[in-house]
C-alpha positions in Angstrom: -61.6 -34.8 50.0 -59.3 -36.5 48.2 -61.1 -40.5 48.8 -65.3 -41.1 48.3 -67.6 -40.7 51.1 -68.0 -44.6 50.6 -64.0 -44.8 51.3 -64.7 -42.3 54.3 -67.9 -44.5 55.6 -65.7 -47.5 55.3 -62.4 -46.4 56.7 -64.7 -44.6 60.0 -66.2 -47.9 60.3 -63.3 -49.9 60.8 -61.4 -47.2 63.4 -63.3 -44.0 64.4 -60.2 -41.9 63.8 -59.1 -43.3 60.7 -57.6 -40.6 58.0 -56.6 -40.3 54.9 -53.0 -41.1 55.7 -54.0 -45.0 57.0 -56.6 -45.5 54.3 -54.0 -45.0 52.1 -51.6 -47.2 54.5 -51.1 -50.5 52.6 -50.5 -52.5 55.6 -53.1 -50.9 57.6 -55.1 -52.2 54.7 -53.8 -55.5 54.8 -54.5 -55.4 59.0 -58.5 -54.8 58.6 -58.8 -57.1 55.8 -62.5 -58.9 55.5 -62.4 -62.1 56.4 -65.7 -62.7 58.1 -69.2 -62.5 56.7 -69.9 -60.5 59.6 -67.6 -57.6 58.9 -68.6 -58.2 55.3 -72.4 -56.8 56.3 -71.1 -54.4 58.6 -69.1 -52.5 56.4 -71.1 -52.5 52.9 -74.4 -52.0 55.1 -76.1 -55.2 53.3 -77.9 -58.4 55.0 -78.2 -61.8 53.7 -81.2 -64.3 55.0 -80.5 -66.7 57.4 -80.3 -70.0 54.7 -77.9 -67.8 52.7 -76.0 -67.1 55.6 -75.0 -70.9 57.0 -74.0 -71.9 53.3 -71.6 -69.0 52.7 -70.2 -69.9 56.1 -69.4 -73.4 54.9 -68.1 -71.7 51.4 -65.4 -69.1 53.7 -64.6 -72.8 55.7 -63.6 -74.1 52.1 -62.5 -71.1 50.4 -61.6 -68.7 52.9 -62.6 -65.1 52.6 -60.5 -61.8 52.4 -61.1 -58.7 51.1 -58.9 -55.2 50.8 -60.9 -52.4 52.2 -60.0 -50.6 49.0 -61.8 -53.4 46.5 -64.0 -53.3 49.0 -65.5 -49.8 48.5 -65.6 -50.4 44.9 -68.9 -52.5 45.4 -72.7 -51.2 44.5 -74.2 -51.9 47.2 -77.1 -51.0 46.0 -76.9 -54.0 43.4 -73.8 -55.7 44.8 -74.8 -59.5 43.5 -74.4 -58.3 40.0 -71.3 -56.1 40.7 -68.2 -57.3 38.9 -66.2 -57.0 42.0 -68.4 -58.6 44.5 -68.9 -61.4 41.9 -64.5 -61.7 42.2 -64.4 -60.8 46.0 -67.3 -62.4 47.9 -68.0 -64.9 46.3 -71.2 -67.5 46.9 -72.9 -70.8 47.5 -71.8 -71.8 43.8 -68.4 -72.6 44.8 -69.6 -75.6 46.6 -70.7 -77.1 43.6 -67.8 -79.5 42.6 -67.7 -81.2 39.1 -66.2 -84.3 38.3 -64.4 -82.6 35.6 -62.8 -80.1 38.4 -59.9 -80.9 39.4 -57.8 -79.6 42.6 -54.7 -78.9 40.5 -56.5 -78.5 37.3 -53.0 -77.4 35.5 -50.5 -80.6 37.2 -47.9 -77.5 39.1 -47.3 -79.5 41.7 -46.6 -82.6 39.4 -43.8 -80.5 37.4 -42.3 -79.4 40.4 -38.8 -80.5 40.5 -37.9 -78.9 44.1 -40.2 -76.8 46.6 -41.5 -73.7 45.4 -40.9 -74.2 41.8 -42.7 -75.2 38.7 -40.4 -75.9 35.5 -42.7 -76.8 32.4 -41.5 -74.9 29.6 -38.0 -75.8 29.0 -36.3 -72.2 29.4 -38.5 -71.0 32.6 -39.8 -71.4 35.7 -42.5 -70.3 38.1 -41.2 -69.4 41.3 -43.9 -69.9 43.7 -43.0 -67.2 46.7 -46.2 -67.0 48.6 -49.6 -68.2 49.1 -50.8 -65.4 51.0 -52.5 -62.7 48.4 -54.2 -59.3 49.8 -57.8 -61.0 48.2 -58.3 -63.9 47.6 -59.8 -64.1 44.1 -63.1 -66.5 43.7 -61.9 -67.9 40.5 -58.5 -68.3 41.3 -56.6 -71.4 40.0 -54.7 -72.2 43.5 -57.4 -72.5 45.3 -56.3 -75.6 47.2 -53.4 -73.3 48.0 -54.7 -69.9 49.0 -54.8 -68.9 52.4 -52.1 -71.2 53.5 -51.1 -68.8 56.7 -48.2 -71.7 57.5 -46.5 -70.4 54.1 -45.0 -67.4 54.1 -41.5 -69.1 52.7 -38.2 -68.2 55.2 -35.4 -67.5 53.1 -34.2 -71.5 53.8 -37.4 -72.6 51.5 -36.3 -70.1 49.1 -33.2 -71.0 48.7 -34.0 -74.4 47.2 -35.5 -72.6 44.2 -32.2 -69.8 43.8 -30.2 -73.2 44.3 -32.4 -75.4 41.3 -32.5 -72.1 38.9 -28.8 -71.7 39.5 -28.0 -75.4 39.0 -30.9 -75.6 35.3 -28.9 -73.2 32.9 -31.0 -73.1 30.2 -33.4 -71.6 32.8 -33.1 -67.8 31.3 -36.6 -66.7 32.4 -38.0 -66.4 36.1 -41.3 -65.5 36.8 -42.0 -65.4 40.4 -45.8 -65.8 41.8 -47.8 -67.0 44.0 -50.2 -65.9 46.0 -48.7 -62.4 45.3 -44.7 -62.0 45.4 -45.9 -58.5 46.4 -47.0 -59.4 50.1 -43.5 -60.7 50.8 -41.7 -57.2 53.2 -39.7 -55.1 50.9 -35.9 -56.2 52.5 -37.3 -59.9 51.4 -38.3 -58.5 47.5 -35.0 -56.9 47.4 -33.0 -59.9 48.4 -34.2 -62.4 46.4 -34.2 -60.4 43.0 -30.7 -59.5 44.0 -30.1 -63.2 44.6 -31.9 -64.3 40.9 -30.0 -62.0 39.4 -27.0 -63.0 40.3 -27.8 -65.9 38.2 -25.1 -65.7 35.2 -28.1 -67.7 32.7 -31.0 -65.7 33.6 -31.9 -62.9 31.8 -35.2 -61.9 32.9 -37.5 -61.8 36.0 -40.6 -61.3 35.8 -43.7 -61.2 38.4 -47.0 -61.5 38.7 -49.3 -59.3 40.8 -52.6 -58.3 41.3 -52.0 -55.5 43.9 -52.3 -52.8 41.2 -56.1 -53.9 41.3 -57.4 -54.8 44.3 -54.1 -52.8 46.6 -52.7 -50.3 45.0 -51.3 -48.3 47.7 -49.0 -51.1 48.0 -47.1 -49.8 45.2 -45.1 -47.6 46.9 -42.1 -45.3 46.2 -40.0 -47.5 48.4 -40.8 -50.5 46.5 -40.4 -49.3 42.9 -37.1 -47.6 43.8 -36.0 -51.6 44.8 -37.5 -52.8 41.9 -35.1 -50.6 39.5 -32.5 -52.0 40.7 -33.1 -55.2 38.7 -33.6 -54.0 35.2 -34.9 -56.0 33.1 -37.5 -56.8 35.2 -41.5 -57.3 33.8 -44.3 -56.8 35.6 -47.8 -58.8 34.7 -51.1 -57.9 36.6 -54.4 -59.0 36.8 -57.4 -56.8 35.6 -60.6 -58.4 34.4 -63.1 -55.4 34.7 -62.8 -51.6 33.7 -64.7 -50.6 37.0 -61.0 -52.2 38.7 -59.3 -48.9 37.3 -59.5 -46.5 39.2 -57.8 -42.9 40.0 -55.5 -44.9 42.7 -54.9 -48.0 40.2 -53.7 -45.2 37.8 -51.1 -43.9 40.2 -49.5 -47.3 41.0 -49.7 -48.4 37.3 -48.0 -44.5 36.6 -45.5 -45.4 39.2 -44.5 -48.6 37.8 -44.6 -47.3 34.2 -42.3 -44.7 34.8 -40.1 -46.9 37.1 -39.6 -48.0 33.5 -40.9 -51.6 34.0 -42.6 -52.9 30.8 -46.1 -53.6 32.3 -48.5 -56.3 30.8 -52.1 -57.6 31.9 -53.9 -61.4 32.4 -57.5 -61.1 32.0 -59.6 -64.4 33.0 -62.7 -64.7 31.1 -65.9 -64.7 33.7 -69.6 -65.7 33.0 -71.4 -62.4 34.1 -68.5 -60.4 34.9 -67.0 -59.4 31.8 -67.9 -62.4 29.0 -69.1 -59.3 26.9 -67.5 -58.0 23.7 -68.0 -53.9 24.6 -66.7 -54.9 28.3 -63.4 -56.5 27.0 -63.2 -53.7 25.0 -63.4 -51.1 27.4 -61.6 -52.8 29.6 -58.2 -53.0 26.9 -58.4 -49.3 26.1 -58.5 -48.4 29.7 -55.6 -50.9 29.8 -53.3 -49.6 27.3 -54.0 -45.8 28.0 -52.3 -46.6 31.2 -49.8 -48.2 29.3 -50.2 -51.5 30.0 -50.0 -54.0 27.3 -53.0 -56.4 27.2 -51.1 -59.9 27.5 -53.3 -63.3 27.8 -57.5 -63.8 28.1 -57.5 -66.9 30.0 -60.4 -69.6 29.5 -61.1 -70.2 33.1 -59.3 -73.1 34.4 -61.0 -76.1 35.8 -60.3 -75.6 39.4 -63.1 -76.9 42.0 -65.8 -74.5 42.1 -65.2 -72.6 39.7 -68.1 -73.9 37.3 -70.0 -70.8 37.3 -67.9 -68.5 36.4 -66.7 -70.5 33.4 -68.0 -69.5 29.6 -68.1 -71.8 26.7 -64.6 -71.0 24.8 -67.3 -69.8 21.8 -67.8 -66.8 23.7 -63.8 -66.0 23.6 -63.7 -66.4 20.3 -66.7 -64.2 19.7 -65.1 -61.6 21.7 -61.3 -61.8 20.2 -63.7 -61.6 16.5 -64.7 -57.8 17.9 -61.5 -56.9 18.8 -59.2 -58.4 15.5 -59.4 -55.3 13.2 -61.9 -53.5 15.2 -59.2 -52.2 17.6 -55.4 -51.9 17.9 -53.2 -54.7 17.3 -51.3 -53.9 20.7 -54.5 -53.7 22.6 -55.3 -56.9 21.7 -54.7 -60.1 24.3 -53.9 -63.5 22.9 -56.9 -66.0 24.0 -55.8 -69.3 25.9 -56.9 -72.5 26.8 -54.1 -73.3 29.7 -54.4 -77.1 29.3 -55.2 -79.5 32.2 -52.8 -81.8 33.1 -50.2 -79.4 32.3 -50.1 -79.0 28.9 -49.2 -75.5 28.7 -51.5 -72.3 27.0 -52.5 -73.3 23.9 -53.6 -70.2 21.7 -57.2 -70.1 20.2 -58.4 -67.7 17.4 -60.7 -67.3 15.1 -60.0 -68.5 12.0 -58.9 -67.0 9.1 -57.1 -69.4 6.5 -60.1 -70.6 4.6 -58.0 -72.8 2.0 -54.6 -73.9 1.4 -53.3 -75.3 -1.5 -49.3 -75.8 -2.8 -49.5 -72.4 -3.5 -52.3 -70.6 -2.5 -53.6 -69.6 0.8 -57.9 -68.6 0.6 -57.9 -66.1 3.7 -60.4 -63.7 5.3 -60.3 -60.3 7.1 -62.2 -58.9 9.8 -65.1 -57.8 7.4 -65.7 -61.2 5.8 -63.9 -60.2 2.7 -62.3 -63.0 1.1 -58.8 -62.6 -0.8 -55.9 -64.6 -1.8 -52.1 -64.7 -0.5 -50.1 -66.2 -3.7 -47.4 -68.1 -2.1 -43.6 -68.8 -4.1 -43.9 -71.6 -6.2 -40.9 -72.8 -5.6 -39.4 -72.1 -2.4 -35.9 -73.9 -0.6 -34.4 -72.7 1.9 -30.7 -71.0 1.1 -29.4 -70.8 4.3 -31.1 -73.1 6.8 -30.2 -76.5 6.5 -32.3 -77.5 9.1 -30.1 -79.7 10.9 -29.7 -77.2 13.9 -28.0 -79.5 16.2 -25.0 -79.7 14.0 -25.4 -76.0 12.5 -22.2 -74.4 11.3 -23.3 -71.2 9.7 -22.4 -67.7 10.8 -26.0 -66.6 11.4 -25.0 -63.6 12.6 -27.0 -63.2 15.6 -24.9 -61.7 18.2 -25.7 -58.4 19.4 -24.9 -55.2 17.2 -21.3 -53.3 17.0 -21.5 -49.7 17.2 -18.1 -49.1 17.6 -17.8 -47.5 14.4 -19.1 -44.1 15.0 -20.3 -42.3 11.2 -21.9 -38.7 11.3 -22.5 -36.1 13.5 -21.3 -39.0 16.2 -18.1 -39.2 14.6 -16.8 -35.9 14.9 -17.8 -35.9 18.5 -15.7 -39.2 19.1 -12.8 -38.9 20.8 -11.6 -41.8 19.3 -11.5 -40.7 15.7 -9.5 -38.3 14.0 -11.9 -36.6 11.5 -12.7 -32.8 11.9 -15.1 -32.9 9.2 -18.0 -34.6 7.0 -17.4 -33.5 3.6 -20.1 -34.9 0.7 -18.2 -36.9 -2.2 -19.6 -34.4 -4.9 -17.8 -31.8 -3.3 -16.5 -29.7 -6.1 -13.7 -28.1 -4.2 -12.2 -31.2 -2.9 -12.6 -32.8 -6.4 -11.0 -29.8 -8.1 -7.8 -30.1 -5.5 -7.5 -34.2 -6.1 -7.1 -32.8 -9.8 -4.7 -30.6 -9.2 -2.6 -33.0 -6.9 -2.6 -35.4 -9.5 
């Protein structure tokens, strides 16, 4: 049997004759999606009381509900309101509990949203919003007021007014395309609008942001990497906050994508009770990077409505980035963030290190507490830089390399060189016959 008997209990719940071949069926998935507390209880074989039952109603009204069978299987039932994923999935009665600090577009996209469908903050990118539809919708997500929007899956008209905005911005070199997930658009849609950003003479990389590799992974397919090459160089960011999320089929779609030959990075969000734990994090970033996925950004949760429970003093991040800094691999390492509301962009916070700084001195510590010294120049100007870029004349030399000029092994296999041999400068022989010429 190649899925669990949970899978199996699941799958026979949903359609008697349901077999390996739909479970693993990413629309099919998509199709018996949970979207009702009823089907909820059904399938995981659980019961909430009556009270419980009318306010998570009014919660789904909010916040709507919707689940992948897959993530869906991943649950203990037997404890499933401390499981990590039903904490991310299901959600509770604590998203009705709305701070005045919350805001409904905690990080001001829509303000910095020039035309529809785009988000231009940082001056040489843009988030292309392509859908608000996701496979689940995530409980701490920071669009809520956007998810489950069923009127927008964007035609190719609304799309065009973001190709037309990026094509018309060119110091725009960097798209990233989001949503909801870009991933629930059909693949002849995913294929045409890469092929349509690409185009773009000034933009030299696409990137997009998914979560399907956690919570759908059979989406993934063969069909869709093999579009997806097409458009080299092309990143791919996802979205794993727990180690209990990787699993045998996460590991094939991240293998897939991997060896598509798409550099593959991760954005962790820091949750109270779900992973706010130094040996979770990291667990979770080893798992991460033996799948060779590059741990990217730890996200302070954001200050969306409802979202105060899940939230952690930003203390605990830096208590957890403080067991990973010289306690693991610099490369499994995230960078912790703050994304600032009102749309001031991430804003990096670490521990600190620099204990002192004088004119020439810097006091720092390491990992261990030891304390040393970095003896800076004591008299440093700059030779080259002038400082004045917007009027800089100097040859800085940063075009991309020659390699015309073929030396070695390479040059004797060049066509376009003469040589028919390497012969050392000591050579005694050749010496000996430059004598005798002269």
């Amino acid at each position: 049997m190649i899925y669990n008997n949970r899978q199996q209990t699941i799958a026979h719940k949903i359609e008697t004759e349901a077999q390996l071949s739909k479970w693993k069926d990413w629309r099919w998935q998509l199709r018996h999606s949970i979207k009702t507390l009823e089907k909820f209880e059904e399938l995981l074989g659980v019961k909430f009381d009556d009270e419980e039952r009318e306010k998570l109603k009014v919660t789904f009204d909010k916040f709507p509900l919707s689940i992948t069978p897959y993530y869906l299987s991943l649950i203990n039932k037997q404890d499933f309101k401390n499981d990590p994923v039903f904490k991310q999935s299901f959600g509770g009665i604590e998203e009705l509990i709305t701070l005045k600090s919350e805001l409904e577009d905690p990080l001001s996209e829509d303000s910095d949203s020039p035309v529809e469908g785009i988000t231009h903050r940082y001056p040489d990118r843009v988030l292309f919003h392509v859908s608000n539809i996701c496979s689940m919708y995530c409980r701490h997500c920071t669009r809520k007021r956007k998810v489950g929007d069923i009127d927008y899956v964007p035609s190719k008209e609304q799309l065009q007014k973001g190709l037309d905005y990026i094509a018309n911005t060119p110091h725009v070199r960097d798209v990233l395309l989001s949503g909801g997930d870009p991933f629930m658009l059909p693949d002849d849609k995913i294929d045409w609008l890469l092929s349509e950003i690409t185009k773009i003479p000034h933009v030299e990389i696409v990137r997009i942001g998914t979560r399907m590799p956690v919570v759908l992974p059979y989406r993934i397919t063969d069909n869709l990497v093999n579009i997806l090459k097409k458009y080299q160089p092309l990143w791919i960011n996802t979205h794993f906050n727990h180690p209990k999320e990787i699993t045998a089929s996460s590991k094939e779609a991240l293998a897939k994508l991997a060896d598509g030959g798409f550099p593959l990075g991760n954005q962790s969000v820091l949750l109270a009770d779900v992973n706010d734990c130094p040996r979770i994090m990291k667990s979770l970033l080893h798992k991460l990077v033996a799948n060779r996925v590059r741990p990217y950004y730890l996200y302070q949760c954001d200050l969306s409505e409802g979202l105060s429970h899940f939230r952690t003093p930003i203390g605990k991040g830096i208590e957890i980035m403080e067991s990973l800094i010289g306690h693991t691999s610099g490369f499994a390492r995230p960078t912790y963030v703050v994304d600032a509301p009102g749309g001031g962009g991430k804003i990096p916070v670490m521990p600190n290190y620099i204990i002192s700084w004088s004119t020439n001195k810097v006091v720092l510590r390491n990992y261990e507490g030891v304390i040393t010294t970095y003896k800076e120049p004591d008299s440093y100007e700059p030779k080259m830089c002038d400082r004045d870029c917007e009027n800089c004349n100097l040859d800085l030399k940063i075009e991309e390399g020659a390699e015309e000029d073929a030396i070695g092994i390479e040059k004797l296999l060049s066509d376009t060189d003469d040589a028919i041999s390497l012969i050392p400068e000591d050579n005694e022989r050749m010496i000996r016959r430059e004598e005798d010429a002269g």
